[in-house]
C-alpha positions in Angstrom: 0.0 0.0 0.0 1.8 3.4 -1.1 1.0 7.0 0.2 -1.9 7.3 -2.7 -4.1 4.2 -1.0 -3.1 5.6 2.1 -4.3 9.1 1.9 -7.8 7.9 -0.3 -8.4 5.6 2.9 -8.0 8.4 5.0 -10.1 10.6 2.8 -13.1 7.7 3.0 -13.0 7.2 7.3 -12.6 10.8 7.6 -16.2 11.1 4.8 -17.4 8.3 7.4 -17.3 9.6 10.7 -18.8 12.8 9.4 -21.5 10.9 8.4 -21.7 8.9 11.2 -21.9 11.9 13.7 -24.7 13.7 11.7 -26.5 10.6 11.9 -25.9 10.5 15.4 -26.7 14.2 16.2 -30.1 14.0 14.4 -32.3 13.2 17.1 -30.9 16.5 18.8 -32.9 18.7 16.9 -36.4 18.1 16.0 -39.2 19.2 14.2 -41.7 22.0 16.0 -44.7 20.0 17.0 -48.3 21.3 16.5 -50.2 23.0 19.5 -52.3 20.1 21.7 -56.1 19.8 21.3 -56.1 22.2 24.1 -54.2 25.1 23.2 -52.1 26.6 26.5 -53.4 30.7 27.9 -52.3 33.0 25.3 -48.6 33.6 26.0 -47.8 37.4 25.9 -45.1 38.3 22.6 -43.7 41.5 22.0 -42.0 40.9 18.1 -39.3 42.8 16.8 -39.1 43.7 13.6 -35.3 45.7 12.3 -36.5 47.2 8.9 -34.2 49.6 6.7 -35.9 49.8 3.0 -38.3 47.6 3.5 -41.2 49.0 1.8 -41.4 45.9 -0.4 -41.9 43.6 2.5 -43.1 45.1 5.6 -46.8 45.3 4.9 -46.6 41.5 4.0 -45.2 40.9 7.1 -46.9 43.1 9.5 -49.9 41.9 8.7 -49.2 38.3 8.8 -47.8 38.6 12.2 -51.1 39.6 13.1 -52.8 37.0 12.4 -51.1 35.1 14.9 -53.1 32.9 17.0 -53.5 32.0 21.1 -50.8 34.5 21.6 -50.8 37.7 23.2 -49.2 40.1 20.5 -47.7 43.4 20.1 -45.2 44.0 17.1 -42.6 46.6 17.1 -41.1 47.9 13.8 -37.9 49.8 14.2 -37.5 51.6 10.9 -33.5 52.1 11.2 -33.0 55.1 9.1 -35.5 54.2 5.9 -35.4 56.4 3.2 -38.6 55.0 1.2 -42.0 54.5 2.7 -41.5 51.8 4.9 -42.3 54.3 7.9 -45.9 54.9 6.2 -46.5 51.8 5.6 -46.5 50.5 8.7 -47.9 54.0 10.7 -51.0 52.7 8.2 -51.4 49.8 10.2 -50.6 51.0 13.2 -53.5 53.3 12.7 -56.0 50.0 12.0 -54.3 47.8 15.0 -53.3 49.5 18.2 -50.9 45.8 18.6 -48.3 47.6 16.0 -45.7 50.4 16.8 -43.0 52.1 15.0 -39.9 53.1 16.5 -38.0 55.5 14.6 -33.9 55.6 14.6 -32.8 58.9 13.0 -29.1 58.3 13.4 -26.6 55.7 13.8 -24.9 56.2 17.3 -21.0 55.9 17.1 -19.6 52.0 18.4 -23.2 50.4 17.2 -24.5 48.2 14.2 -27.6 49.8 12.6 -29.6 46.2 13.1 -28.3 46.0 16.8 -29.0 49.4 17.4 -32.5 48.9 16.0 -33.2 45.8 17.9 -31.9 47.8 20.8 -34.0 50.6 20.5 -37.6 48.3 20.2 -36.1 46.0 22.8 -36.4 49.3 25.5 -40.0 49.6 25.1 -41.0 46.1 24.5 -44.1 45.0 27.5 -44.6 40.9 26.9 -43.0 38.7 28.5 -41.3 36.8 25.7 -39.3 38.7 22.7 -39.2 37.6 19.0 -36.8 38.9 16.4 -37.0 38.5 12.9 -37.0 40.0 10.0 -38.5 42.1 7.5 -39.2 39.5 4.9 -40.4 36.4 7.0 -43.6 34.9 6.3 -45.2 32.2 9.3 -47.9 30.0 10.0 -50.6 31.8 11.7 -49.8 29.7 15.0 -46.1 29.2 15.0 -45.2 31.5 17.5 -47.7 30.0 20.2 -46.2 26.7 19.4 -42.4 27.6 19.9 -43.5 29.8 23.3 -45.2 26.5 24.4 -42.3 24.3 23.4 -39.7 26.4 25.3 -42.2 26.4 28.2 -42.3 22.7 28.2 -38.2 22.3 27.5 -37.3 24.8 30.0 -35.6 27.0 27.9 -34.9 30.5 27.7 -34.7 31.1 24.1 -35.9 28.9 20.8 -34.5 29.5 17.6 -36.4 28.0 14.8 -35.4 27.1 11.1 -36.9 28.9 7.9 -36.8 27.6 4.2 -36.6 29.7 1.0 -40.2 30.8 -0.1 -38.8 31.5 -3.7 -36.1 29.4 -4.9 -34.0 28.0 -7.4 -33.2 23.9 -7.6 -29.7 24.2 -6.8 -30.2 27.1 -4.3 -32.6 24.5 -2.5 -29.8 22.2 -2.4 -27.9 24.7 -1.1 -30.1 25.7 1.5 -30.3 21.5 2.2 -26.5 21.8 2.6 -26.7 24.9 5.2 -29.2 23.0 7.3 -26.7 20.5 7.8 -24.2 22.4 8.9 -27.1 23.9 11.4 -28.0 20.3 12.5 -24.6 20.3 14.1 -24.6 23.5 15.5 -27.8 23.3 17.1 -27.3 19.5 17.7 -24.6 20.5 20.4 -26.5 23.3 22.3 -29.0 21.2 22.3 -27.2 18.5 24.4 -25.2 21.3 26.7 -22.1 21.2 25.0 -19.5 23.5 26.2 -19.0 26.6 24.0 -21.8 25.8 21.7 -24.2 28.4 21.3 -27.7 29.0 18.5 -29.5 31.7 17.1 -31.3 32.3 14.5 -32.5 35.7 12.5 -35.4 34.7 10.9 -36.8 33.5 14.5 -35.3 34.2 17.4 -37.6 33.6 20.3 -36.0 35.0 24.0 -37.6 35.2 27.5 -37.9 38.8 27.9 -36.1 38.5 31.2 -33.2 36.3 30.3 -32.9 39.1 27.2 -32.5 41.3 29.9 -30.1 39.9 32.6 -28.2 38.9 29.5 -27.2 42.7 28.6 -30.1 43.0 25.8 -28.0 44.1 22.9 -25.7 45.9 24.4 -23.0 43.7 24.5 -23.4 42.8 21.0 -23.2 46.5 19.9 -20.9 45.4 17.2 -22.1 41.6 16.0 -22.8 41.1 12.3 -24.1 37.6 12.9 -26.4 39.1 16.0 -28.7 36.1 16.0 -26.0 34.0 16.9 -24.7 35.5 19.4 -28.0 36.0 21.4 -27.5 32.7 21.8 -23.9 33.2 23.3 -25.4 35.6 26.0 -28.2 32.9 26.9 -25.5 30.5 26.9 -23.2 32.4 29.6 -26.0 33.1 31.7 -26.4 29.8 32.5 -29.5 29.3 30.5 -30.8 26.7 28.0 -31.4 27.7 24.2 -33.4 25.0 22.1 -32.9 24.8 18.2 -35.9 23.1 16.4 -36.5 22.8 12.2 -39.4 24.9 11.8 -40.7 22.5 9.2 -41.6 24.6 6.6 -44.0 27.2 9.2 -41.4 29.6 9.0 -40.1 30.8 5.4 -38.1 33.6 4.2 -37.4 35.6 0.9 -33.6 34.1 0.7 -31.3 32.8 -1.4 -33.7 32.7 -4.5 -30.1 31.7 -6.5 -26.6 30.1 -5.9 -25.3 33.6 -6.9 -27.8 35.6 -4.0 -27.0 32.6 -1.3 -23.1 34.3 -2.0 -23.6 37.6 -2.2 -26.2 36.9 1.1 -23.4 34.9 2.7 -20.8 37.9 2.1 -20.7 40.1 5.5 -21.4 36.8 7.4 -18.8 34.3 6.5 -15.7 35.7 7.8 -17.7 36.8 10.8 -18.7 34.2 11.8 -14.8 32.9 11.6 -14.3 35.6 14.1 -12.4 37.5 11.0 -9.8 35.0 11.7 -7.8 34.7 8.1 -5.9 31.6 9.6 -9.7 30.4 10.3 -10.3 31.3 6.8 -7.4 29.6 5.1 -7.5 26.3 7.5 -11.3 26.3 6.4 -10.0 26.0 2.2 -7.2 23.6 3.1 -10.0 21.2 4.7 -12.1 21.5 1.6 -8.9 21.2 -1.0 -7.8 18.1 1.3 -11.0 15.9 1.9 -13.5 17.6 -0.6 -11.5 17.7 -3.6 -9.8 14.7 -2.6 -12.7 12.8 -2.6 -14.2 14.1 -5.5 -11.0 13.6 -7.8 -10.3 10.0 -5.8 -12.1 7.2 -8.4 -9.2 9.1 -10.9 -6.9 6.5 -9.5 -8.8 3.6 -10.5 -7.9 2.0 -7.1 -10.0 0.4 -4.5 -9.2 3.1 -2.3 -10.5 6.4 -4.6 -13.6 4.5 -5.2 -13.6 4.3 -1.1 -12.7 7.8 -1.0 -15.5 9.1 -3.3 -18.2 6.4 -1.7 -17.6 8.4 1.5 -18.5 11.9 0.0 -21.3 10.1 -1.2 -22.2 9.2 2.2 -23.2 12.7 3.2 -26.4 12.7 0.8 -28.1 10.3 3.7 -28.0 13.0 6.3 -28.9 15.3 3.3 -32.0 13.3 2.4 -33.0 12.9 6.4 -32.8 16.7 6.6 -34.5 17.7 3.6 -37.4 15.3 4.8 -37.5 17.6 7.9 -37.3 21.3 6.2 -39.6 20.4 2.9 -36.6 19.2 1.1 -36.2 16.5 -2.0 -34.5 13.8 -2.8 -33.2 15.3 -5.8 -31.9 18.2 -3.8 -30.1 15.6 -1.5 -28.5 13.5 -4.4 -26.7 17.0 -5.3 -25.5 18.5 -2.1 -22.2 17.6 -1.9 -21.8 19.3 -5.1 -22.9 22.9 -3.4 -20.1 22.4 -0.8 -17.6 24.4 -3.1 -20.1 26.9 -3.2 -20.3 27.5 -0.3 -16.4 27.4 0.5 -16.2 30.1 -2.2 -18.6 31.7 -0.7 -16.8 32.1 2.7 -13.1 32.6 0.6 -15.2 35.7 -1.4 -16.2 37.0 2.5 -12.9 36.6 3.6 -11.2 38.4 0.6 -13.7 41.0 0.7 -13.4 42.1 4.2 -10.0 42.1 3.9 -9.3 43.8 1.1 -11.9 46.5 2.1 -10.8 46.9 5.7 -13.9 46.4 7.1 -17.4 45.7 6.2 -19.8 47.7 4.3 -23.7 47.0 5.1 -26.8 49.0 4.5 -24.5 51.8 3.3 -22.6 52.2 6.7 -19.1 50.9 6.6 -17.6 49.3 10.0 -13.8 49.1 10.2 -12.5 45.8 10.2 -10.2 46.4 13.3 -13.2 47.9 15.4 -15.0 44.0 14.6 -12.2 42.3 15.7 -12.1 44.1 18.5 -15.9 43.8 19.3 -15.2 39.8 18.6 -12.0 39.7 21.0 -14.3 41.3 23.6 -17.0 39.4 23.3 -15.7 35.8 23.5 -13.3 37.0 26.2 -15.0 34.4 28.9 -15.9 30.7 28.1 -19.2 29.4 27.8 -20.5 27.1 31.6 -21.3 23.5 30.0 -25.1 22.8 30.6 -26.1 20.0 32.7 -27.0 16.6 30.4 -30.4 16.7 32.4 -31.1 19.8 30.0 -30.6 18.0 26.6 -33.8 17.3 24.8 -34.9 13.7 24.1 -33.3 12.3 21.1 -36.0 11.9 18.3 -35.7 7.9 16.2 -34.5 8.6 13.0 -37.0 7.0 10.2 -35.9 6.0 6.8 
């Protein structure tokens, strides 16, 4: 056996015990069940919505927030700076349901992101007891937020992030997406089950006791955060707290990633981010992918037992592909092709990288953050370690059916 067989059976245990610890971790996060036959006393729900530009969205999802059921609601729009008629819009509503408010942010104070400071701001006068942030584009079933509040109730948990999937979409950004949810299944998998330094959150649903939101610092102490959502999930972490990641099974959906080419440009102030602007992150991230993705993929090439072994192991991941898609609306078609969107998705995160760096910073919503004021923020932030949850916290795992 030379080096060749030797690294293409590496390649294939490596492909394996990927495989093997998706498999594993599925049970970890499950699907949000439906409200009992008796539906719990209305939970009260202050949602916060961040909107900058949104005129071609927000009415859409005003009003479908309103039609929320067996909660009690009040929605809070915090039109961060808008320049078209997003403020109108939803001062329309406002006039035909008392439940809506507008909060309006004039100006960007120095040492804040515009969508932290907006969150901020509607956080302050939020009165329920439980907070939901999302976005401007979302779109939900007219009793999903009384099913997560009753879920987290019934967990013990403090916050609930939920899974959306693309309302508009392209095949191959499906598969994508089908891709993305894998990586989420791990993510979520290990705060799920208490794991030390392993922390959710989601934008598109983001679901927080107001109090823990609170004792947690609110935004404050993410004054700086790009990926925000996430790192909600950080503060509920360190606080000693639980945070449960479900699939929303298709009850939440969102305007995203309607092409391979938008999931990139989407992906672009994220990425590096959430690598903690790290260029060795970066760099160790393409190695990996040159190494065990291209490997694999270039392995049958040999003609030996071993590429074949090698590529069969790349293969492996459209199981957990095909399990997942089954939970978030997904095909089988979309699963066959997933491992193909992997170098997508590493471009996707070389492009952020490259980007960032080469501008110095970040540029969203026309506002431009310096790249060594992020770092900063980030070298701040994860300055203390996250407490490891009890194991009486995790969930129970879920069977996995064929």
């Amino acid at each position: 056996m030379d080096w060749l067989d030797v690294a293409c059976w590496a390649i294939a245990a490596v492909w394996v015990i990927v495989v093997a610890n998706e498999l594993r971790r599925m049970g970890a996060v499950r699907v949000l069940p439906p409200l009992g036959s008796a539906p719990p006393p209305a939970p009260g729900v202050s949602v916060i919505v961040p909107a900058r530009d949104e005129a071609a969205h927000i009415e859409g999802t005003v009003r479908g927030l309103l039609r929320q059921r067996h909660v009690d609601l009040e929605i809070i729009v915090a039109d961060d700076r808008s320049a078209d008629a997003t403020g109108d819009i939803v001062d329309a509503i406002a006039r035909e349901d008392s439940r809506v408010r507008r909060v309006r942010v004039d100006a960007l104070p120095e040492g804040w992101l515009g969508k932290c400071h907006a969150c901020h701001r509607a956080a302050a006068g939020a009165r329920r007891e439980w907070l939901l942030f999302t976005d401007a584009d979302i779109r939900m079933d007219d009793d999903v937020i009384a099913r997560a509040v009753a879920e987290g109730e019934r967990a013990g948990a403090a916050q609930v992030a939920l899974s959306p999937v693309p309302r508009t979409s392209t095949f191959w950004s499906r598969a994508a997406m089908t891709f993305l949810n894998k990586m989420l299944l791990m993510i979520g998998a290990a705060s799920n089950l208490g794991r030390p330094n392993a922390y959710i959150g989601i934008g598109a649903f983001n679901l927080i006791r107001a109090d823990a939101y609170r004792a947690a610092g609110g935004h404050e102490p993410l004054r700086l955060e790009i990926v925000d959502d996430m790192k909600i999930g950080l503060l509920v972490r360190r606080a000693g707290l639980r945070s449960l990641c479900m699939f929303g099974g298709g009850a939440v959906r969102a305007d995203w990633g309607a092409s391979l080419g938008q999931i990139v440009r989407l992906l672009e102030k994220n990425h590096f981010a959430a690598l903690g602007y790290s260029a060795p992150r970066a760099a160790g991230a393409l190695i990996l992918f040159l190494i065990f993705w291209m490997g694999a993929a270039l392995a049958p090439l040999t003609l030996r037992p071993a590429g074949f072994a090698a590529f069969g192991g790349l293969l492996l991941t459209i199981l957990p592909a095909y399990l997942i898609g089954r939970r978030t609306g997904g095909r089988l078609a979309e699963a066959m092709v997933s491992p193909i969107t992997m170098p997508v998705l590493i471009w996707s995160m070389a492009r952020s990288a490259f980007l960032t760096l080469r501008r110095g910073g970040v540029r969203w919503r026309e506002t431009f953050y310096p790249l060594a004021m992020l770092r900063e923020h980030h070298r701040l932030l994860h300055s203390r370690e996250i407490p490891a949850a009890s194991a009486s916290s995790a969930p129970a795992p879920e069977p996995i059916s064929p």
